[in-house]
C-alpha positions as CSV (number, residue, x, y, z in Angstrom):
1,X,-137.7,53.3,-105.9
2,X,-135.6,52.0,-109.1
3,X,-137.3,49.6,-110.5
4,X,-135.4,46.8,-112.9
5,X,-135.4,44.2,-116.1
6,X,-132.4,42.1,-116.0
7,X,-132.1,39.7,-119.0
8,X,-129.6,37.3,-119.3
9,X,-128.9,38.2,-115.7
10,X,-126.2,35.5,-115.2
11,X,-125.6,35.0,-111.4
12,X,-126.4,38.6,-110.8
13,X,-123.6,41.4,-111.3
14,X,-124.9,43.7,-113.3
15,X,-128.3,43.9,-110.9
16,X,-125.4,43.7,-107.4
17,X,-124.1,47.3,-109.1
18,X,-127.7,48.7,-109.2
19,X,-128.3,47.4,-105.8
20,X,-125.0,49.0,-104.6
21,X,-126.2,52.5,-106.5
22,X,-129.6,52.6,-105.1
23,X,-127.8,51.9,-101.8
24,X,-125.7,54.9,-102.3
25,X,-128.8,57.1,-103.0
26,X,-130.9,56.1,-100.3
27,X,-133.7,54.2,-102.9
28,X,-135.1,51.1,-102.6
29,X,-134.2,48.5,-105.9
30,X,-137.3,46.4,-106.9
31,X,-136.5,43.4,-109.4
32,X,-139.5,42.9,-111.8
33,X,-138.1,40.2,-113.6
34,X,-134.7,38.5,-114.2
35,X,-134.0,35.7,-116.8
36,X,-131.2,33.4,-118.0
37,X,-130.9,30.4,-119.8
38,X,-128.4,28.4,-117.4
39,X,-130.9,26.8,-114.1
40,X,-127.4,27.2,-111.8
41,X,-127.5,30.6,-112.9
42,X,-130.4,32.0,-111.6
43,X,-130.7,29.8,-108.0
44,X,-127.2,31.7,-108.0
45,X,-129.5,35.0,-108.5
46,X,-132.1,33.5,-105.8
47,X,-129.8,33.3,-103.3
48,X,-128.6,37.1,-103.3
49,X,-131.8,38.5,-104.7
50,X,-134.5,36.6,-102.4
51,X,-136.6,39.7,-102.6
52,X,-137.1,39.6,-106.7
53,X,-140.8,39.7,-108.1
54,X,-139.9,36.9,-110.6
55,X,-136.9,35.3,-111.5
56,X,-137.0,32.4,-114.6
57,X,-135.0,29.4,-116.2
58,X,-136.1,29.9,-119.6
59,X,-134.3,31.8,-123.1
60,X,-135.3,35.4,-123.1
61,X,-136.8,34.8,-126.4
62,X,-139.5,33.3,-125.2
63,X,-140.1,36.3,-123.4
64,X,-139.7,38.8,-126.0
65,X,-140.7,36.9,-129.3
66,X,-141.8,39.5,-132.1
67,X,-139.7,41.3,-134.5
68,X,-138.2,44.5,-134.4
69,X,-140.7,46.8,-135.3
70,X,-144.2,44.5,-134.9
71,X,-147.1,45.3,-132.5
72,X,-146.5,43.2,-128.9
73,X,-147.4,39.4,-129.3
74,X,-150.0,38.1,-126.7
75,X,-146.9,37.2,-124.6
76,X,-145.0,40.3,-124.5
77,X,-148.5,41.9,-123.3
78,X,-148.2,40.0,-120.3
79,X,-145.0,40.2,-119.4
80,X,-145.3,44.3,-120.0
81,X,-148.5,44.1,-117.2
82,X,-146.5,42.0,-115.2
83,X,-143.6,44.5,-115.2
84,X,-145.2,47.4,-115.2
85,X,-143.2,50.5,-114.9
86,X,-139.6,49.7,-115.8
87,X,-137.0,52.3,-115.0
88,X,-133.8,50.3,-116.0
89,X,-133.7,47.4,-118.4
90,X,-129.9,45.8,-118.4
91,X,-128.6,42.9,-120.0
92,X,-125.2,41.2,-121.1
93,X,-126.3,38.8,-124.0
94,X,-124.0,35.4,-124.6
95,X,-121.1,37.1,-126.0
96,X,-119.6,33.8,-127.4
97,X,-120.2,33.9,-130.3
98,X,-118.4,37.7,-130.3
99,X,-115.5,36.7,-128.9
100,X,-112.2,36.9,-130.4
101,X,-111.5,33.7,-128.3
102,X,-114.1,31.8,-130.4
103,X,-112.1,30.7,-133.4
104,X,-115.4,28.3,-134.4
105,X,-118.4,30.7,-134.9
106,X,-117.1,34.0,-134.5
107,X,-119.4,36.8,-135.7
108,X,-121.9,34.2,-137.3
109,X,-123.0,32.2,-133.9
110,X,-126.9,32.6,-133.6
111,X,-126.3,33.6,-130.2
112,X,-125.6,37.2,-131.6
113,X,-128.8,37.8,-132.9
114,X,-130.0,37.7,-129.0
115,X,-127.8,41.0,-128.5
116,X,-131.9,41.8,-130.7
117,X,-133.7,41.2,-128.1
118,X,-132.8,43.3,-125.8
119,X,-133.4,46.1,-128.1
120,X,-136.9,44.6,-128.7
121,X,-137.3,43.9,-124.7
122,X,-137.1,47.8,-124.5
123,X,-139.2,48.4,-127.3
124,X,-142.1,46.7,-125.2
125,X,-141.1,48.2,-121.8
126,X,-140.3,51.1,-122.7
127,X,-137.1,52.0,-119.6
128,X,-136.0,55.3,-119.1
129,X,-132.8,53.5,-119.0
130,X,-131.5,50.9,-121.1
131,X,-128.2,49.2,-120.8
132,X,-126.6,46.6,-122.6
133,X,-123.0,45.1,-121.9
134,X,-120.8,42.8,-124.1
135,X,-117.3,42.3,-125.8
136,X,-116.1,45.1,-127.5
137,X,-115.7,42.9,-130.5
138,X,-119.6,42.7,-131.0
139,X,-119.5,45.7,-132.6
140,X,-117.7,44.1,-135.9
141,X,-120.6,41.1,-135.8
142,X,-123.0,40.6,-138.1
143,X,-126.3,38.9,-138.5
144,X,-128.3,38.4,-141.4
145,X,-126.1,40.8,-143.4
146,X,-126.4,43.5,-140.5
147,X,-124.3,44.7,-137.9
148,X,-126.2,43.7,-134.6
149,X,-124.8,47.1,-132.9
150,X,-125.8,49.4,-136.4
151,X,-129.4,47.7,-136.0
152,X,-130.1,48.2,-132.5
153,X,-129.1,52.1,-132.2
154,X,-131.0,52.6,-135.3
155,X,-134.2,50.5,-134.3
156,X,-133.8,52.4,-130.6
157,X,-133.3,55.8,-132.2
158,X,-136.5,54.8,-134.8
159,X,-138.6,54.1,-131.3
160,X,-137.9,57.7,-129.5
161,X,-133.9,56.6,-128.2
162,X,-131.0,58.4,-127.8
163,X,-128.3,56.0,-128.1
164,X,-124.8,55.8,-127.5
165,X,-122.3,52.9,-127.5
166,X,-118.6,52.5,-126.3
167,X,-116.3,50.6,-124.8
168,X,-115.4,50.9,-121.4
169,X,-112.1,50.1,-119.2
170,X,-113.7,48.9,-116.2
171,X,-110.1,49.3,-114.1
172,X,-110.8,52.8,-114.2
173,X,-113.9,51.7,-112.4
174,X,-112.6,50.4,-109.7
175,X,-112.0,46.8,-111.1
176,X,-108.6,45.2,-110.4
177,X,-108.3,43.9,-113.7
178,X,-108.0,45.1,-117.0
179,X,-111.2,43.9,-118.2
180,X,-112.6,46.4,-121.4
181,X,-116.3,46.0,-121.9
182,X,-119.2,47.0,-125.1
183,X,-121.2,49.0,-123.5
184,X,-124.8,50.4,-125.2
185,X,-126.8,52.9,-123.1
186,X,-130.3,54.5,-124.3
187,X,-132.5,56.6,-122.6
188,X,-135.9,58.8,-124.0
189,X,-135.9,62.6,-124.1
190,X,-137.1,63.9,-121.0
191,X,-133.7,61.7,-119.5
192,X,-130.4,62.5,-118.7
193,X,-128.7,61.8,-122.4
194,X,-126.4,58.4,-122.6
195,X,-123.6,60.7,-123.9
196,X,-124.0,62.4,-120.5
197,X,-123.9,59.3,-118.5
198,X,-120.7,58.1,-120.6
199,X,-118.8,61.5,-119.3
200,X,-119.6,60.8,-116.3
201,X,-118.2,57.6,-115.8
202,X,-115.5,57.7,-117.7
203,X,-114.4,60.6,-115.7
204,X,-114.1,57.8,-112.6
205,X,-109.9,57.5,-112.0
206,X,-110.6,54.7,-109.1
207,X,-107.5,52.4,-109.6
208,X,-107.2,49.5,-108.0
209,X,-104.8,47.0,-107.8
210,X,-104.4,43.2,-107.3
211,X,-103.3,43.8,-103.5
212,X,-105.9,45.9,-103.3
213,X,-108.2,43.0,-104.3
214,X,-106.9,40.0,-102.7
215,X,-103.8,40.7,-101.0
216,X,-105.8,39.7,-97.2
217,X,-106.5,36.1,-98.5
218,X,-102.8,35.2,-99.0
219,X,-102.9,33.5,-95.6
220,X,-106.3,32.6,-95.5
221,X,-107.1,29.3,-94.2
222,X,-110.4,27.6,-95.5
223,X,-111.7,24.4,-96.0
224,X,-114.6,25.8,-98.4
225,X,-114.4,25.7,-102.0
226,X,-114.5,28.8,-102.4
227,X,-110.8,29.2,-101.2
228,X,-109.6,25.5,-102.5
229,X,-106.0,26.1,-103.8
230,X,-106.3,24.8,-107.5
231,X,-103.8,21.7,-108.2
232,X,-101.0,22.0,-110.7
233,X,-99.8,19.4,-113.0
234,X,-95.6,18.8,-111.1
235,X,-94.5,20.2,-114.4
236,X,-96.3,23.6,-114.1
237,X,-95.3,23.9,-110.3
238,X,-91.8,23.6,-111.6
239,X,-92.7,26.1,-114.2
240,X,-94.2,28.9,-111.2
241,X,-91.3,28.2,-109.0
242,X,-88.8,28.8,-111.7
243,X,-90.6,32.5,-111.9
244,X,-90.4,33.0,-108.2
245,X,-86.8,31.8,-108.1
246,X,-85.8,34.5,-111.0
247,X,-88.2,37.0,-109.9
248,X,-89.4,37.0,-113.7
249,X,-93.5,37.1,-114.5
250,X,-93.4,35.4,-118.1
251,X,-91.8,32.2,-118.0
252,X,-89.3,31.7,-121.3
253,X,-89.8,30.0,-124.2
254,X,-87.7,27.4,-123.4
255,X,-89.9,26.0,-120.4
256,X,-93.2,26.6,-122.2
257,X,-95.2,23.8,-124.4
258,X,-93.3,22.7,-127.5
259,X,-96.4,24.3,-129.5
260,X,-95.4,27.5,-127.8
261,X,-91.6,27.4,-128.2
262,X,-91.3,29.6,-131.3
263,X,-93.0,32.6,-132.1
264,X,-96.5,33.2,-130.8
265,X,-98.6,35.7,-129.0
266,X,-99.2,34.0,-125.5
267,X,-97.0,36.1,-123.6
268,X,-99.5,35.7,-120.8
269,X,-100.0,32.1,-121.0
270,X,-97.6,30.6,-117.9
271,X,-97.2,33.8,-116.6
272,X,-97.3,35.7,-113.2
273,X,-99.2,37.9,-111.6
274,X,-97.7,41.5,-110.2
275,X,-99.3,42.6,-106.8
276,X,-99.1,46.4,-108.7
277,X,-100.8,46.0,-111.0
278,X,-104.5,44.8,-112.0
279,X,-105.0,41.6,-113.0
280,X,-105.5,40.3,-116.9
281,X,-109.4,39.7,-117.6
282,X,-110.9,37.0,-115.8
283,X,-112.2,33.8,-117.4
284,X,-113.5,30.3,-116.4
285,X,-109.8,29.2,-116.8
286,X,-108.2,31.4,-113.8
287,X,-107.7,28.5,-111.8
288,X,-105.0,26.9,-114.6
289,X,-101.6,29.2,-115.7
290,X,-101.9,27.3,-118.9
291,X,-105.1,29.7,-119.2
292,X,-103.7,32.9,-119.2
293,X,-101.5,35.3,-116.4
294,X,-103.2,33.6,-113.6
295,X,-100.2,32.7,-111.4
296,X,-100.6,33.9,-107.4
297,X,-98.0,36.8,-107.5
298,X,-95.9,34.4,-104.3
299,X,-97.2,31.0,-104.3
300,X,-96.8,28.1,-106.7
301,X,-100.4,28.2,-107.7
302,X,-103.0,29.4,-109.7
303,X,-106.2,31.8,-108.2
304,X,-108.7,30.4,-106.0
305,X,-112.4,31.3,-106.6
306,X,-112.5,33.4,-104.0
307,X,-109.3,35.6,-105.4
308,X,-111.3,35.3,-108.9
309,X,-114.2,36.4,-107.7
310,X,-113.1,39.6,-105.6
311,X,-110.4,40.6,-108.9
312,X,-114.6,40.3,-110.6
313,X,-115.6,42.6,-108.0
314,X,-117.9,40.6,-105.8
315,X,-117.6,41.5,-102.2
316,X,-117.1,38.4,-99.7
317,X,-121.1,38.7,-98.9
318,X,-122.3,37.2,-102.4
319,X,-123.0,33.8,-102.0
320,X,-122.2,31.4,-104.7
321,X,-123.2,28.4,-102.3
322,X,-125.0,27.0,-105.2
323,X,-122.1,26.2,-107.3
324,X,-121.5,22.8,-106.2
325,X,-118.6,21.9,-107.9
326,X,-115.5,23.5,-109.0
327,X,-116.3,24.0,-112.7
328,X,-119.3,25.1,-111.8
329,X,-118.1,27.9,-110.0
330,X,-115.2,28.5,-112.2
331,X,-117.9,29.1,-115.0
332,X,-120.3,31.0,-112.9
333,X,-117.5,33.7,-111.7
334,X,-115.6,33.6,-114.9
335,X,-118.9,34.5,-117.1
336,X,-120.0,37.2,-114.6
337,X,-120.3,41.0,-114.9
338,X,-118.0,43.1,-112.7
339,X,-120.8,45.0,-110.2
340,X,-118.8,48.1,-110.6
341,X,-120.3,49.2,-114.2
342,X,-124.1,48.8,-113.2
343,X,-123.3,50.4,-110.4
344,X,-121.2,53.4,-112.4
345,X,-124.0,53.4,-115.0
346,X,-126.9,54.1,-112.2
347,X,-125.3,55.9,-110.4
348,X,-124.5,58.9,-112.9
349,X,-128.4,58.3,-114.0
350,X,-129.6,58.8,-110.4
351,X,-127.8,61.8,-109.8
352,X,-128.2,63.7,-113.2
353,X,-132.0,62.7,-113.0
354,X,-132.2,64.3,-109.7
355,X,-130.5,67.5,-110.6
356,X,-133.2,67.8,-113.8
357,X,-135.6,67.6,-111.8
358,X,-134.3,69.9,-109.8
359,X,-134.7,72.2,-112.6
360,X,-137.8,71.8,-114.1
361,X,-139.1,72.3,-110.4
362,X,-137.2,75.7,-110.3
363,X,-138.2,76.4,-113.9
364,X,-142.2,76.0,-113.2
365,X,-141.7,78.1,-109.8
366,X,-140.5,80.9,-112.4
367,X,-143.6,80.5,-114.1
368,X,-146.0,80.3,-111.4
């Protein structure tokens, strides 16, 4: 039995990947608790994860409310009770304000002092495993003179942690895009060692590409709006079939925007996807090629949801059913965590953890 914390759980990838690892190890995954902020968010969870103790609409902050450092306030008690014995705490705090994308409130959005609460949330819990997933810009943030990173390894390290951070290609994961991830791991002694953990997965040479991904749905026929074919403007379709006609995948200054007719750095921008290769990181934009390199490698189109959601890693069965519009899905799969790291993450913790224990029970038969 693996039992689990998920904070700003999202619609549920991180906690799919340690359902998919415990599946892989023959153990049962028990949610204790999974919060977000965003209501569509967690039915989104509710629908995949019936089975989860307790799953809440409400900032994690409310949750976990005392400082770094303070004895547990009369509400983080409860939860603690409620949770009981946690053996993997995860979260992926709003990265926004992280983001090299944000040009408004990078590295001083209040958002990045929730990347904090996670380290408190473990503080109270106490996980043998504690993993927390963001941009790999976070680590240059900085809140209230601090860097957020700097004060959550030492604060982990001060409570009995060893930590480790880095960030992580998840195309070596088997993710058919070239999504890079911030990813913190801490674990107590007695615990396979983060640095450990990090070998292990980084040692994964799965390599998949966009055919691998979505290649089946090219002539998939579906009335759902899951697989709606976005519309394009009749000036971008003459922009994709221009690419098809040449066989190029980044469409010439000329045929661009004015604004991006001279120098500039959106080579991806208009561009076209290659069936070789993965795909660029999906966002909430990947069903407009004014977005980023979101172009169907053959059709005059941008991705559909479902294309989006399998280059995210989410196998056909997740059901996104809440999502009743198409922002609302566009945001819901664009803001999600690729299944494969939780699952990558686990799974090296699952196995190392049985082969200490392995030991220690050959180590005390030596005694005996």
């Amino acid at each position: 039995m693996t039992r689990i914390v998920d904070l700003f759980s999202g619609c549920g990838g991180i906690t799919l990947g340690l359902a998919q690892a415990c599946l892989a190890a023959d153990s049962a995954l028990e949610i204790a608790l999974a919060v977000d902020f965003e209501p569509l968010a967690t039915l989104v969870f509710k629908e995949n994860f019936p089975f989860a103790g307790r799953i809440e609409t409400a900032p994690v902050e409310t949750f976990f409310d005392g400082d770094l450092g303070e004895a547990p306030t009369f509400v983080e008690k409860r939860i603690a009770a409620s949770a009981a014995t946690v053996d993997v705490l995860v979260g992926g705090p709003p990265c926004q304000g992280h983001s090299n994308l944000n040009n408004h409130t990078r590295r001083v959005d209040e958002k990045n002092a929730l990347y904090l609460r996670m380290v408190r949330a473990a503080e109270i819990l106490r996980p043998r495993l504690l993993l927390i997933e963001n941009v790999p810009s976070v680590v240059r943030d900085r809140h209230n003179g601090a860097g957020v990173v700097e004060r959550a390894e030492e604060h982990l390290e001060q409570i009995g942690y060893r930590v480790e951070h880095r960030v992580v290609a998840l195309a070596t994961l088997g993710v058919a895009q070239s999504r890079r991830r911030h990813v913190m791991l801490a674990t107590p002694g007695g615990e396979p060692a983060p640095s450990s953990i990090f070998e292990a997965i980084e040692a994964s040479t799965i390599s998949r590409d966009l055919r691998w991904a979505i290649g089946d749905l090219a002539e998939l026929t579906s009335s759902s709006m899951l697989d709606r074919e976005p519309q394009a403007t009749a000036k971008n379709v003459e922009r994709m079939q221009f690419l098809l006609d040449h066989g190029i995948y980044d469409l010439p200054n000329a045929l661009r925007p004015t604004c991006q007719q001279g120098a500039h750095s959106y080579k991806s921008m208009y561009g076209r996807l290659r069936w070789d290769q993965p795909a660029q990181t999906i966002t909430s934009g990947f069903g407009s090629i004014g977005q980023g390199r979101y172009m169907h490698p053959d059709r005059t189109r941008a991705l559909t949801a479902h294309e989006a959601a399998r280059i995210q890693g989410f196998p056909d069965y997740f059901d996104f059913s809440p999502c009743r519009t198409r922002a609302a899905l566009a945001t819901m799969i664009g803001n999600a965590v690729p299944p494969q790291l939780g699952a990558a993450v686990l799974t090296a913790f699952l196995e190392m953890s049985v082969h200490s224990d392995a030991g220690a029970d050959i180590d005390e038969s030596r005694s005996a």
